[in-house]
VEXDO-63929 format. One record per atom (N, C-alpha, C): residue number from 1; residue in one letter; chain; atom name; x, y, z. Coordinates in steps of 0.1 Angstrom, whole numbers, plus 5000, padded with zeros to 4 digits. Layout:
REM residues N
{r NUM, 'A', 'A', 'CA', {X, Y, Z}};
...
This chain:
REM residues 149
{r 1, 'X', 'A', 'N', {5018, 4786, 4898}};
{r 1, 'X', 'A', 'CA', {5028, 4785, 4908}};
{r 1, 'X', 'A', 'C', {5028, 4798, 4916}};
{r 2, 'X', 'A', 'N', {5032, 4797, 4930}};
{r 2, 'X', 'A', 'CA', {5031, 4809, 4935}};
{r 2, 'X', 'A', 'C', {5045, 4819, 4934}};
{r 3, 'X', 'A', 'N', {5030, 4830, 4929}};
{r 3, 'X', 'A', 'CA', {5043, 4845, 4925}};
{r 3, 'X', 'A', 'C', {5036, 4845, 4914}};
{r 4, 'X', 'A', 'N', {5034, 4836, 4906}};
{r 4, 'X', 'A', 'CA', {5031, 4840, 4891}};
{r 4, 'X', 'A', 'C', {5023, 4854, 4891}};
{r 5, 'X', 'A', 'N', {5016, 4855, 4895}};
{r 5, 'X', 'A', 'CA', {5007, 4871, 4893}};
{r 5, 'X', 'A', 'C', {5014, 4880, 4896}};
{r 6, 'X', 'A', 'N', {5021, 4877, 4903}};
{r 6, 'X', 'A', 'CA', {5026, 4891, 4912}};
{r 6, 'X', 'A', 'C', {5042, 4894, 4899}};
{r 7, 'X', 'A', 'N', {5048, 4883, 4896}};
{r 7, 'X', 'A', 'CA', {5057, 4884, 4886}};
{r 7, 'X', 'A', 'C', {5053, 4887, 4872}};
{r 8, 'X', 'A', 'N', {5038, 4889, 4867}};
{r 8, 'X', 'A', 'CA', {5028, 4889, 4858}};
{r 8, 'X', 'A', 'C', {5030, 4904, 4857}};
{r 9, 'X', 'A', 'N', {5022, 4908, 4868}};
{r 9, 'X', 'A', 'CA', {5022, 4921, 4873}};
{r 9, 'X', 'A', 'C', {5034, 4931, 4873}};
{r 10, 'X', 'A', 'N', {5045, 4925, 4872}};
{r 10, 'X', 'A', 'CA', {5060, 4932, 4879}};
{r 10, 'X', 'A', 'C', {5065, 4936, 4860}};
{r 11, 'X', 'A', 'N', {5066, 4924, 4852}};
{r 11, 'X', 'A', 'CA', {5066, 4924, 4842}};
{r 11, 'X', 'A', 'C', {5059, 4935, 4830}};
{r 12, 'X', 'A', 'N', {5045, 4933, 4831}};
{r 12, 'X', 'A', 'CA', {5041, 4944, 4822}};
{r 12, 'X', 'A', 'C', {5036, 4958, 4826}};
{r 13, 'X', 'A', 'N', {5039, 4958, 4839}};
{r 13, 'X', 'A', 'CA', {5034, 4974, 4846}};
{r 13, 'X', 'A', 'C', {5050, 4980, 4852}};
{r 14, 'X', 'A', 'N', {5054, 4970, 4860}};
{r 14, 'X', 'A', 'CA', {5070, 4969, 4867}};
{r 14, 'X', 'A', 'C', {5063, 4978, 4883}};
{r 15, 'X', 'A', 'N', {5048, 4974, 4885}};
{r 15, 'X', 'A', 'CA', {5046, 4975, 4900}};
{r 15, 'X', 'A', 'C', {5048, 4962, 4906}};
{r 16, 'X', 'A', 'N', {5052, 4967, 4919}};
{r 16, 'X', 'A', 'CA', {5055, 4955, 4927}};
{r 16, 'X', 'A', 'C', {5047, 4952, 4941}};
{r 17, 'X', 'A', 'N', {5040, 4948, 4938}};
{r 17, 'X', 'A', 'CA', {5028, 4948, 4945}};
{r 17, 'X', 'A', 'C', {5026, 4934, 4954}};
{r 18, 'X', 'A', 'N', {5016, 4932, 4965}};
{r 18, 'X', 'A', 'CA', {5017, 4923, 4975}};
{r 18, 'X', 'A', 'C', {5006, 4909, 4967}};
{r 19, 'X', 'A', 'N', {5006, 4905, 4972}};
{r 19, 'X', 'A', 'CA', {5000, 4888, 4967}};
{r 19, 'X', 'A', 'C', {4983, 4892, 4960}};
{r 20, 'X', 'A', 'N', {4973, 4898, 4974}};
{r 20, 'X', 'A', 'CA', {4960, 4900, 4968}};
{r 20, 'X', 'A', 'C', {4960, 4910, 4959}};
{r 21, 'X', 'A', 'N', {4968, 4920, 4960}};
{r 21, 'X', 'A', 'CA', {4968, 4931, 4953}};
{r 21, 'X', 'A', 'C', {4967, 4927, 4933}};
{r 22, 'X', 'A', 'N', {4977, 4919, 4932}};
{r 22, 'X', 'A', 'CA', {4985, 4914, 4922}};
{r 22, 'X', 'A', 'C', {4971, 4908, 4917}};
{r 23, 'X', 'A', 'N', {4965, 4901, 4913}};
{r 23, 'X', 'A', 'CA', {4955, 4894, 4913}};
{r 23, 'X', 'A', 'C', {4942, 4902, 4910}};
{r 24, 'X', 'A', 'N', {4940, 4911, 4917}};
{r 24, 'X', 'A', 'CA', {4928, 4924, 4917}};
{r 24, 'X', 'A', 'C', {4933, 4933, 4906}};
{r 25, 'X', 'A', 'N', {4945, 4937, 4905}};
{r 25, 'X', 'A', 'CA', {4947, 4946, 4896}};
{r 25, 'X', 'A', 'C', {4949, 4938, 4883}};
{r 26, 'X', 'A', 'N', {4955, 4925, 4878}};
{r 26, 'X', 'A', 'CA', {4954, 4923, 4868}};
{r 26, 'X', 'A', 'C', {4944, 4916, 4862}};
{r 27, 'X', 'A', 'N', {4931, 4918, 4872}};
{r 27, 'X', 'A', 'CA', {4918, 4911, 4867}};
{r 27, 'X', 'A', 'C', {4915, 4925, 4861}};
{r 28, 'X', 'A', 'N', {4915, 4939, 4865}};
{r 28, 'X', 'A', 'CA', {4907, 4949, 4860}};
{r 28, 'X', 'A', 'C', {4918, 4950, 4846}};
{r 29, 'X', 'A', 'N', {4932, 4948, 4846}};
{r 29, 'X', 'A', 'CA', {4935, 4954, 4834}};
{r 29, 'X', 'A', 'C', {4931, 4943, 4826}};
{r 30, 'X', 'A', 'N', {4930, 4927, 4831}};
{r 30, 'X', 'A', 'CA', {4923, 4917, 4813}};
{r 30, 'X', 'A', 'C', {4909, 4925, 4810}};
{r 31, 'X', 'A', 'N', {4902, 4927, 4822}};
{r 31, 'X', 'A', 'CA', {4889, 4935, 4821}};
{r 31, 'X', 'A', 'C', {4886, 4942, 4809}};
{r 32, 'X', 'A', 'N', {4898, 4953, 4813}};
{r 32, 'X', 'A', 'CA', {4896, 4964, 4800}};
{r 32, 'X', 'A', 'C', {4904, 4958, 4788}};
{r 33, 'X', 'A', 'N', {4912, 4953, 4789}};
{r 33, 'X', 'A', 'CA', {4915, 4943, 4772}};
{r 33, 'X', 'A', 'C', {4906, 4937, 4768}};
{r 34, 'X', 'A', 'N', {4896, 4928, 4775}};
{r 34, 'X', 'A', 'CA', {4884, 4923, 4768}};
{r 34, 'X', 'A', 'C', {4877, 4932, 4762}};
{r 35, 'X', 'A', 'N', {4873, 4940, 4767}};
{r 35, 'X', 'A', 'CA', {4866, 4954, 4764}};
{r 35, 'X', 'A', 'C', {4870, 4964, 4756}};
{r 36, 'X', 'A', 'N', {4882, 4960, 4753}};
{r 36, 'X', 'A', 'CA', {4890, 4974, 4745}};
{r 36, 'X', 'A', 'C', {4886, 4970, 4732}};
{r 37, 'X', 'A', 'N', {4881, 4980, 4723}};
{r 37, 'X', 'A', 'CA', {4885, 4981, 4707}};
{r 37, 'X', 'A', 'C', {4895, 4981, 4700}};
{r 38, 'X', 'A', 'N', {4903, 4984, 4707}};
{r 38, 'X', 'A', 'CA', {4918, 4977, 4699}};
{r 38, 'X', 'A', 'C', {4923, 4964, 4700}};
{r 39, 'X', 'A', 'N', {4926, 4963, 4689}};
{r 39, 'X', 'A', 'CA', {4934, 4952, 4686}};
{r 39, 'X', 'A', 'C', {4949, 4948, 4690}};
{r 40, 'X', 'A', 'N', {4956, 4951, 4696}};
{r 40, 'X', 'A', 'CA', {4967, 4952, 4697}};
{r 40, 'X', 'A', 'C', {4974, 4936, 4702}};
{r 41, 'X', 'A', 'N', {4984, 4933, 4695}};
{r 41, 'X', 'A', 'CA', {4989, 4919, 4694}};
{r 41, 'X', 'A', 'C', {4993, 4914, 4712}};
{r 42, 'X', 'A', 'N', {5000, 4922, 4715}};
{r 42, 'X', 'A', 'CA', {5006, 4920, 4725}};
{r 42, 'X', 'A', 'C', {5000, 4927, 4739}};
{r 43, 'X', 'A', 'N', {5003, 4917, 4746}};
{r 43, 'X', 'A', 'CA', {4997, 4919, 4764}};
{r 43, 'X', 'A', 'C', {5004, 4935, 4767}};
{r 44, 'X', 'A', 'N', {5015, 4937, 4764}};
{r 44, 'X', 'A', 'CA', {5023, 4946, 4771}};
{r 44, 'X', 'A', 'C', {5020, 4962, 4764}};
{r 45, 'X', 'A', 'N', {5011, 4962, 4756}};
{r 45, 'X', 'A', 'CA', {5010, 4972, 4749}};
{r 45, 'X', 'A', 'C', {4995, 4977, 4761}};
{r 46, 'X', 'A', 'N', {4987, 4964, 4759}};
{r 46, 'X', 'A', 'CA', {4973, 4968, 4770}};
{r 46, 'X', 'A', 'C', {4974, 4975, 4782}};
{r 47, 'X', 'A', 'N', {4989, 4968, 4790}};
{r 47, 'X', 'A', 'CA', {4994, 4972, 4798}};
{r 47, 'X', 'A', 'C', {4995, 4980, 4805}};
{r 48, 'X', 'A', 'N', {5003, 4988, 4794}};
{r 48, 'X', 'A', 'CA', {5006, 5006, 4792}};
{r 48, 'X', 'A', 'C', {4994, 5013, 4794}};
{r 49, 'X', 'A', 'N', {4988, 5010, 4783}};
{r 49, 'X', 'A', 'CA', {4973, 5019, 4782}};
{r 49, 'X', 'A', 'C', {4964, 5018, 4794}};
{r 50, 'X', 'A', 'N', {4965, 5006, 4800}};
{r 50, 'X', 'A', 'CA', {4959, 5004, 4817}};
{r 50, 'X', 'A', 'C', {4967, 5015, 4826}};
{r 51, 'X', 'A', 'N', {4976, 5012, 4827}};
{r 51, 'X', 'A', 'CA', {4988, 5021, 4832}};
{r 51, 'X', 'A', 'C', {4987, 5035, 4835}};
{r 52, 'X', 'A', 'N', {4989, 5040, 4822}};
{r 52, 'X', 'A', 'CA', {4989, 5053, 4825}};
{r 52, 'X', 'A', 'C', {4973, 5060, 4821}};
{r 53, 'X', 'A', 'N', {4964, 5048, 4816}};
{r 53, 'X', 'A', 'CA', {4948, 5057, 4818}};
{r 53, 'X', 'A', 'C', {4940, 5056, 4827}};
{r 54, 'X', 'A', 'N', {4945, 5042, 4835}};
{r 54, 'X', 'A', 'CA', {4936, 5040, 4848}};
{r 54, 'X', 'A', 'C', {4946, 5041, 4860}};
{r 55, 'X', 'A', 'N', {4952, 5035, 4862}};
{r 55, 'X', 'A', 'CA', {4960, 5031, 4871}};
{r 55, 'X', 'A', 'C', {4966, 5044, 4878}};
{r 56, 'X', 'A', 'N', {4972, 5047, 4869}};
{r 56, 'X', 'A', 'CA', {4980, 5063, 4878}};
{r 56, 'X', 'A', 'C', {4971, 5076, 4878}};
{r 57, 'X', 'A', 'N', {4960, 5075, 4868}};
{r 57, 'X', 'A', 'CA', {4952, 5088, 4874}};
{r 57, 'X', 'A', 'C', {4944, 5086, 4883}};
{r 58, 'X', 'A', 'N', {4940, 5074, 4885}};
{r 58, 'X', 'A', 'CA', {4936, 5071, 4900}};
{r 58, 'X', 'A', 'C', {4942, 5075, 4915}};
{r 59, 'X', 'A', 'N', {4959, 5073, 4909}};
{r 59, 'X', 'A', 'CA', {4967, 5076, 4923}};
{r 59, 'X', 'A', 'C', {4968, 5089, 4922}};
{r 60, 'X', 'A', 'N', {4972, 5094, 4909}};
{r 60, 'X', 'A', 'CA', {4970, 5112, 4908}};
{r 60, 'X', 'A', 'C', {4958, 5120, 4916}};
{r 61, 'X', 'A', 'N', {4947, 5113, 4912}};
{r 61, 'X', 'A', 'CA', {4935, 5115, 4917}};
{r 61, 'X', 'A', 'C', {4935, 5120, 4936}};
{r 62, 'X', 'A', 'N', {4944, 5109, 4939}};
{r 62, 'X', 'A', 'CA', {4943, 5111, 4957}};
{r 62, 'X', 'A', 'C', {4948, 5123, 4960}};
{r 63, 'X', 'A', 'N', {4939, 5132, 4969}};
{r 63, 'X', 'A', 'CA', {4942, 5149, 4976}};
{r 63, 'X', 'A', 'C', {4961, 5146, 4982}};
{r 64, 'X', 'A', 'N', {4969, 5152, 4980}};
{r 64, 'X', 'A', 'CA', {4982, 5150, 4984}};
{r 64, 'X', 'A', 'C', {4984, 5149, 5002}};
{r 65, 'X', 'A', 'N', {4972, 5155, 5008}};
{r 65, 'X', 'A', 'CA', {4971, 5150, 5024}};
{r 65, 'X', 'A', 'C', {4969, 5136, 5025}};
{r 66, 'X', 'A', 'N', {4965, 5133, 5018}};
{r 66, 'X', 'A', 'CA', {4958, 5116, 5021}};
{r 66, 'X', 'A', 'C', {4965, 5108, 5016}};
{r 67, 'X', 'A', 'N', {4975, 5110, 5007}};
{r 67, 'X', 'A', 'CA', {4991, 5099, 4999}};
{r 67, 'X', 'A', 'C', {4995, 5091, 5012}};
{r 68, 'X', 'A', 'N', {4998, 5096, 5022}};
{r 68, 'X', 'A', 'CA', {5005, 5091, 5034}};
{r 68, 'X', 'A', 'C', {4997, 5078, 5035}};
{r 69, 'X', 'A', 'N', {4984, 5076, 5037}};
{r 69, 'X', 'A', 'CA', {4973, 5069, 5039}};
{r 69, 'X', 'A', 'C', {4981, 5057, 5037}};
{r 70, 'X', 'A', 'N', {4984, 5050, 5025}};
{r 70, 'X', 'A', 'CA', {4982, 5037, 5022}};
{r 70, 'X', 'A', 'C', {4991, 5036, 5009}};
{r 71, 'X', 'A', 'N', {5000, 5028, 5004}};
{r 71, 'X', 'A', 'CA', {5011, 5025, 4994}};
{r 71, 'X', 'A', 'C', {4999, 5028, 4983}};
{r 72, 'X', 'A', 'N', {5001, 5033, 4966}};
{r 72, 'X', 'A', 'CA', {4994, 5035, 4959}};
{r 72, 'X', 'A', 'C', {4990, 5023, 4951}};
{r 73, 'X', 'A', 'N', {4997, 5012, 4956}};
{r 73, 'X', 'A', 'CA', {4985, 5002, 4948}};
{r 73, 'X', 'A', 'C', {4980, 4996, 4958}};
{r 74, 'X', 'A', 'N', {4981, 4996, 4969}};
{r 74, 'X', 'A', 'CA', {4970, 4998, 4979}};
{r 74, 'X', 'A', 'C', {4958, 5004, 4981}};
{r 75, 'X', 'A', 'N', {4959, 5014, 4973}};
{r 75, 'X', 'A', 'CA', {4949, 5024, 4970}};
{r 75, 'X', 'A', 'C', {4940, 5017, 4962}};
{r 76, 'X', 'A', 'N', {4944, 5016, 4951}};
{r 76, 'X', 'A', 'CA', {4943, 5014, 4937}};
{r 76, 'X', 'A', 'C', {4933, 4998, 4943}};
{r 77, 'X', 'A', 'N', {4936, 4992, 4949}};
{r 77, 'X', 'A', 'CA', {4931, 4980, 4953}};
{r 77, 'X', 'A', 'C', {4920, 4982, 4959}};
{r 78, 'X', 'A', 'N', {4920, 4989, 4970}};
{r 78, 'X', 'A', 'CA', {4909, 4993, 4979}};
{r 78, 'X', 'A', 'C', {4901, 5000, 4968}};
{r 79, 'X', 'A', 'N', {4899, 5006, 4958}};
{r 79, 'X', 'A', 'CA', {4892, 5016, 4949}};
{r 79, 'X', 'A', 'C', {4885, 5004, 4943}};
{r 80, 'X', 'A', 'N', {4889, 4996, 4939}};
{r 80, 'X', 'A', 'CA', {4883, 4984, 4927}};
{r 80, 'X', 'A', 'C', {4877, 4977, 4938}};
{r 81, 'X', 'A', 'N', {4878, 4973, 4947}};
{r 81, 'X', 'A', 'CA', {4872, 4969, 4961}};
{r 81, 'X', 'A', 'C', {4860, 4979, 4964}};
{r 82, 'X', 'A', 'N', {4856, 4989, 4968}};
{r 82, 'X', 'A', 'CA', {4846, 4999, 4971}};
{r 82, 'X', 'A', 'C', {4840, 4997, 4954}};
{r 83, 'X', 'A', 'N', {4846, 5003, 4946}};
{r 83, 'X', 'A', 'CA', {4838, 4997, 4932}};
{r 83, 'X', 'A', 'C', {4825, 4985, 4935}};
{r 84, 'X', 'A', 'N', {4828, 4978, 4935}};
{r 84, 'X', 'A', 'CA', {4827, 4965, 4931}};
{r 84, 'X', 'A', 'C', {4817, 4961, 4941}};
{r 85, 'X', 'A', 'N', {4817, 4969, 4955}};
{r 85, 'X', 'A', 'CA', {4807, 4975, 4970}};
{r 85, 'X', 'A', 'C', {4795, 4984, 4965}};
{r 86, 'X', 'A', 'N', {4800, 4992, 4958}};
{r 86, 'X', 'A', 'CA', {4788, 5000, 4955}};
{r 86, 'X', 'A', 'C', {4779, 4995, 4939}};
{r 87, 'X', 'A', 'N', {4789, 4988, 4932}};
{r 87, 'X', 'A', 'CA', {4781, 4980, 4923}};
{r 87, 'X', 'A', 'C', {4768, 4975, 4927}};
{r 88, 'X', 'A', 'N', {4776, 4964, 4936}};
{r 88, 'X', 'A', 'CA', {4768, 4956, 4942}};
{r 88, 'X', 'A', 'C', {4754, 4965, 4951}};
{r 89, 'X', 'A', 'N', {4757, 4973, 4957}};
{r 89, 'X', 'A', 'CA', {4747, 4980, 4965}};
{r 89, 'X', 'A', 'C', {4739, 4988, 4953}};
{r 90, 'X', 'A', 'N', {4740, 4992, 4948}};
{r 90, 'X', 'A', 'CA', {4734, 5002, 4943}};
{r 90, 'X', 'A', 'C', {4728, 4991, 4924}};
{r 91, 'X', 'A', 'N', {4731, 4984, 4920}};
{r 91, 'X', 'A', 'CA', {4728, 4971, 4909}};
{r 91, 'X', 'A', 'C', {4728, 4975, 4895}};
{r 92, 'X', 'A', 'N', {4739, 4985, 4894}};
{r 92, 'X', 'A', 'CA', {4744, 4992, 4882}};
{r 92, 'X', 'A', 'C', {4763, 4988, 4879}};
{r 93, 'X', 'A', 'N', {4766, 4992, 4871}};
{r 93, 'X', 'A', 'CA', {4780, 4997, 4870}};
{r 93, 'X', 'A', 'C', {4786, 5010, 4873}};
{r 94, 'X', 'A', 'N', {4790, 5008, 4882}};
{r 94, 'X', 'A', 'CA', {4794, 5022, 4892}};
{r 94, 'X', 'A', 'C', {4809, 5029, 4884}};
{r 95, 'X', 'A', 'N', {4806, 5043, 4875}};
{r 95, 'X', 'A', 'CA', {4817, 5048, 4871}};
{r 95, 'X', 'A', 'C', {4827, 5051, 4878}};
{r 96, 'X', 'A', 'N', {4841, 5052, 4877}};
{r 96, 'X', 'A', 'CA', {4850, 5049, 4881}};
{r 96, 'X', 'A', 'C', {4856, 5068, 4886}};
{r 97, 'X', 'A', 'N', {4849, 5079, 4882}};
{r 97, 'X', 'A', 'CA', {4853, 5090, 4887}};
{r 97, 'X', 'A', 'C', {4844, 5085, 4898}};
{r 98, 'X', 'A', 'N', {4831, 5083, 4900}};
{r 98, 'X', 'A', 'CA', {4823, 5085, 4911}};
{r 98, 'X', 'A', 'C', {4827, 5074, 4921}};
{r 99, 'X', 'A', 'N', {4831, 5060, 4919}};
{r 99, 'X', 'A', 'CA', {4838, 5055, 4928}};
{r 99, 'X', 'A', 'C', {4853, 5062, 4937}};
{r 100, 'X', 'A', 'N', {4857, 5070, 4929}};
{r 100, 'X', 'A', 'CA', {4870, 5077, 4939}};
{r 100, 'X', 'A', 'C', {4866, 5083, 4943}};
{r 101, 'X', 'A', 'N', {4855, 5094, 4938}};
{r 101, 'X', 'A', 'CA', {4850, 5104, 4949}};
{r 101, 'X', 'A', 'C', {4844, 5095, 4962}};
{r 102, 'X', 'A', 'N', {4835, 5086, 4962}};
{r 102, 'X', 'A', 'CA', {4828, 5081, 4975}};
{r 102, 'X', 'A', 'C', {4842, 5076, 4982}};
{r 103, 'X', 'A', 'N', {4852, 5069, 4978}};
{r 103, 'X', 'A', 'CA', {4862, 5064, 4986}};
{r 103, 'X', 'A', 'C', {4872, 5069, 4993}};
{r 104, 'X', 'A', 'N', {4874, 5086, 4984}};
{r 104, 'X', 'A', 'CA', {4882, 5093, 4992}};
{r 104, 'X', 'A', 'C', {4874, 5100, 5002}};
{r 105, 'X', 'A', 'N', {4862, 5102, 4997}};
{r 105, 'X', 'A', 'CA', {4854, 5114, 5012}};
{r 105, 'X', 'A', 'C', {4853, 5097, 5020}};
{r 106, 'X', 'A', 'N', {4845, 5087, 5018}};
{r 106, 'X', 'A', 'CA', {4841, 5077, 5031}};
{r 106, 'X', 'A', 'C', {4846, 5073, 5038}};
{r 107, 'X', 'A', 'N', {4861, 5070, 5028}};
{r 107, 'X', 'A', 'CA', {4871, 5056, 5034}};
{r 107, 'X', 'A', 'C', {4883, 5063, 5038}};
{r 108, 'X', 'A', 'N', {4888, 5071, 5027}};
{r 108, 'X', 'A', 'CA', {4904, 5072, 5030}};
{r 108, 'X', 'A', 'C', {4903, 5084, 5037}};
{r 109, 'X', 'A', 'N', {4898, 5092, 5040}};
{r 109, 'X', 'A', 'CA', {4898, 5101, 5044}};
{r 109, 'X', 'A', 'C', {4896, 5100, 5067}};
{r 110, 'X', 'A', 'N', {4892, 5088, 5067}};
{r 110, 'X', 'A', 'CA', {4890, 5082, 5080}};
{r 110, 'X', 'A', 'C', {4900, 5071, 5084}};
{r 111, 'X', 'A', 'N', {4904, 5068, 5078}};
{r 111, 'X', 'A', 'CA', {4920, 5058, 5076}};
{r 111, 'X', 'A', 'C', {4933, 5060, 5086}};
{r 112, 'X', 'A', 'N', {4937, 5061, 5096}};
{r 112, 'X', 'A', 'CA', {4948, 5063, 5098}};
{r 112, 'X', 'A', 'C', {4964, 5067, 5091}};
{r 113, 'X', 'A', 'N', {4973, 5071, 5091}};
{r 113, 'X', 'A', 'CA', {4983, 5070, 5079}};
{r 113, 'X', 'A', 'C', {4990, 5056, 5083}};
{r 114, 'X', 'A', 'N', {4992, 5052, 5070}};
{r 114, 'X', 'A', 'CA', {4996, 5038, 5074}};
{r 114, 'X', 'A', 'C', {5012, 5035, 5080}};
{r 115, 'X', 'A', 'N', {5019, 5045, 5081}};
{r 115, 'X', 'A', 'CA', {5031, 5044, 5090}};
{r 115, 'X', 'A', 'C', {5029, 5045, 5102}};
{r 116, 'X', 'A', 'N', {5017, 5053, 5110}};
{r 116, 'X', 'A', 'CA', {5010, 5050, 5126}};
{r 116, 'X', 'A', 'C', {5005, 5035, 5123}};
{r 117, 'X', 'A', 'N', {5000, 5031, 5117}};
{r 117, 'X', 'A', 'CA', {4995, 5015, 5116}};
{r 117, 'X', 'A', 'C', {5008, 5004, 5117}};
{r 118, 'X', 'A', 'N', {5021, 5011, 5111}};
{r 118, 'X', 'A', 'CA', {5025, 5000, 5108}};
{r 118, 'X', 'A', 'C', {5036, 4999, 5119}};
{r 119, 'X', 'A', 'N', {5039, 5012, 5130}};
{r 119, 'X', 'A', 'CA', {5047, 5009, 5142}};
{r 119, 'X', 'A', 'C', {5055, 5021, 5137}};
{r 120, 'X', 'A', 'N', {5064, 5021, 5151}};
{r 120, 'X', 'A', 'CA', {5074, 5037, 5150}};
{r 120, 'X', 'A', 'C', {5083, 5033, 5145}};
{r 121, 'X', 'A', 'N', {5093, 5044, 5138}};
{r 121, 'X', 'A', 'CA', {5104, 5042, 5126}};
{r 121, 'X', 'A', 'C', {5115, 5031, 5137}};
{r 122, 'X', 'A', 'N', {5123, 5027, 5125}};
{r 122, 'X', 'A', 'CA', {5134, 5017, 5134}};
{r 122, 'X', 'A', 'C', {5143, 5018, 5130}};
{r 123, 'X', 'A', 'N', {5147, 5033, 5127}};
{r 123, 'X', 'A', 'CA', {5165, 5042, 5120}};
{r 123, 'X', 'A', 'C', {5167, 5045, 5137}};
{r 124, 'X', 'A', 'N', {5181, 5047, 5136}};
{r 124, 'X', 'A', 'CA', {5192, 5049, 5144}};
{r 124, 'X', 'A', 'C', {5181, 5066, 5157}};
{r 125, 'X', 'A', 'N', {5186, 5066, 5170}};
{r 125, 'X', 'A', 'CA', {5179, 5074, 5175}};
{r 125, 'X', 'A', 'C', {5192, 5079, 5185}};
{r 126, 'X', 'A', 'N', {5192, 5095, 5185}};
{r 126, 'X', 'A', 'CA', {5203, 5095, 5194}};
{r 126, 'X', 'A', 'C', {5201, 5090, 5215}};
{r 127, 'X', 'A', 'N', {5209, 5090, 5214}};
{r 127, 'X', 'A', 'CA', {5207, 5080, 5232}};
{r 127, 'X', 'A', 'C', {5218, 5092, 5241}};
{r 128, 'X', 'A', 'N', {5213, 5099, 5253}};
{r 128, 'X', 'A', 'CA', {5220, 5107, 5260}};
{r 128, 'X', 'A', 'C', {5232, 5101, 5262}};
{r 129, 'X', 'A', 'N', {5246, 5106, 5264}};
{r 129, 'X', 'A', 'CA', {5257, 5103, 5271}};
{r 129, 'X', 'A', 'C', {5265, 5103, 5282}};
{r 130, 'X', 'A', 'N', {5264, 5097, 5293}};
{r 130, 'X', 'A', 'CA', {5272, 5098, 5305}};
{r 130, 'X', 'A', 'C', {5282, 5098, 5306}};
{r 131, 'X', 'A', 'N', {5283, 5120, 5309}};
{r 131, 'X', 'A', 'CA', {5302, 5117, 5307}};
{r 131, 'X', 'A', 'C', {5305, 5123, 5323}};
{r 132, 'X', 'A', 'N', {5295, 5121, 5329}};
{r 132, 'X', 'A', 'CA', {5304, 5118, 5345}};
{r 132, 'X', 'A', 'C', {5306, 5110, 5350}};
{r 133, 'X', 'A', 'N', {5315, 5112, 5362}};
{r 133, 'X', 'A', 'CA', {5321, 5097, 5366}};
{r 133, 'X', 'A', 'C', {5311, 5095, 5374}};
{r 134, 'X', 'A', 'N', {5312, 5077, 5376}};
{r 134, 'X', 'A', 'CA', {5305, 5069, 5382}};
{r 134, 'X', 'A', 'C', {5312, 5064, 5396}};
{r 135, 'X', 'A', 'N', {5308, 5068, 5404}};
{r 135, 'X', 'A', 'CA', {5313, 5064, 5419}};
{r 135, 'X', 'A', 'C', {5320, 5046, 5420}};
{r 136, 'X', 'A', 'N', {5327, 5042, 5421}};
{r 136, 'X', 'A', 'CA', {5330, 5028, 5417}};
{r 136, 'X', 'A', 'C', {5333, 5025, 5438}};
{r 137, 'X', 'A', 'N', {5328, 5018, 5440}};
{r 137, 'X', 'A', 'CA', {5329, 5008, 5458}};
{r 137, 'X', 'A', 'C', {5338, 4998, 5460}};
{r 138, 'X', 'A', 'N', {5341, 4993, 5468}};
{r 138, 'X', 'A', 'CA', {5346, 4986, 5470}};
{r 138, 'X', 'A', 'C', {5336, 4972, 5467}};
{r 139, 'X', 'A', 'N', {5340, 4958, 5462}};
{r 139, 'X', 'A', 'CA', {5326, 4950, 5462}};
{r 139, 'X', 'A', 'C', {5324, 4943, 5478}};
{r 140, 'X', 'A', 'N', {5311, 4941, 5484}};
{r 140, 'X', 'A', 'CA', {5314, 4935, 5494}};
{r 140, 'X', 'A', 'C', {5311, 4914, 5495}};
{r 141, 'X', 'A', 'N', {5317, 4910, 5497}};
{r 141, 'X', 'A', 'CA', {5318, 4896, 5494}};
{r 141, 'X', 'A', 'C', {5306, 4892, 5496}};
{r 142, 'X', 'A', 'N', {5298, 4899, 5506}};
{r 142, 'X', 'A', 'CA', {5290, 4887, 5512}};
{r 142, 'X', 'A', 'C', {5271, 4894, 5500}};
{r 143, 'X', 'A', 'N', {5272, 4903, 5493}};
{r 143, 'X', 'A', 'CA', {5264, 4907, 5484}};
{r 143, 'X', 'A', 'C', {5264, 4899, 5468}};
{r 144, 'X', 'A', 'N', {5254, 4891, 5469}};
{r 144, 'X', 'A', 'CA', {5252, 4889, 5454}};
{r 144, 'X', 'A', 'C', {5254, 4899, 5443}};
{r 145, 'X', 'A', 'N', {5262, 4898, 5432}};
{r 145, 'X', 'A', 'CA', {5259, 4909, 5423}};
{r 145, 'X', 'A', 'C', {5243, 4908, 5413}};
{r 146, 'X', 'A', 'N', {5231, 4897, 5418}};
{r 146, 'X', 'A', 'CA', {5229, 4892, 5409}};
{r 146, 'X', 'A', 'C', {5214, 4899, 5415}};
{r 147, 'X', 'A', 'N', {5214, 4899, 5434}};
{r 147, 'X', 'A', 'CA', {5206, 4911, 5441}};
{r 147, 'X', 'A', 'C', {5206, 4927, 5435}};
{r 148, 'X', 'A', 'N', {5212, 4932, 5432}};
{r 148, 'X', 'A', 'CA', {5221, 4945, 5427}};
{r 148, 'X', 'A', 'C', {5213, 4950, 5413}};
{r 149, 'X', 'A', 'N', {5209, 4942, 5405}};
{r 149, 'X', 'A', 'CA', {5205, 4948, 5393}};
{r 149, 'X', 'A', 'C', {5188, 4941, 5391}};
């Protein structure tokens, strides 16, 4: 049903992340549960250990100039994305320190910040005040007001 991933995702991480995102990220964390040597009964325990061993030292990982760039599982998306690019190119498994290094010097580093991408802020802005008087005329009949503006 749609959402399921993204409520999948909200559940055992408590990120809240956009539709493709949702999907990408919790393929890499079944990824590393197939792969993991533990045994551990429950999804939410894998979770965790995705969590805080991949997932956030990857966003840790980004230079603090370049955070502005892009929401961090945005990041984190785009990272498993260039991954999966340079797999392919290069016909190995591409470690995952050396994937962030090519993605912050190639990609994110040439990125725009994503608040210029996404349009100018839309909080309250002050607006000058007219506190002189305004000449007021007599109206003349034979003038449309509708000429006038």
């Amino acid at each position: 049903d749609a959402g399921h991933h993204q409520r999948r995702l909200m559940r055992l991480t408590g990120l809240d992340v956009e539709e493709n995102q949702d999907r990408r990220l919790l393929n890499d964390l079944d990824e590393i549960r197939a792969r993991s040597t533990k045994q551990w009964a429950d999804e939410e325990m894998y979770a965790h250990e995705w969590l805080t061993r991949v997932f956030e030292p990857v966003v840790r990982a980004i230079p603090y100039d370049l955070r502005a760039k892009l929401e961090p599982a945005e990041v984190f998306h785009q990272v498993l994305e260039h991954r999966w690019y340079m797999s392919q190119a290069e016909g190995r498994s591409v470690p995952l320190a050396e994937v962030l290094t090519s993605y912050i010097n190639d990609v994110l580093r040439h990125r725009r910040d994503e608040a210029t991408i996404m349009g100018p802020p839309t909080e309250t802005m002050s607006l000058p005040v007219i506190t002189g008087s305004v000449p007021v005329e007599d109206e003349d009949p034979d003038i449309d007001w509708r000429d006038l503006v």
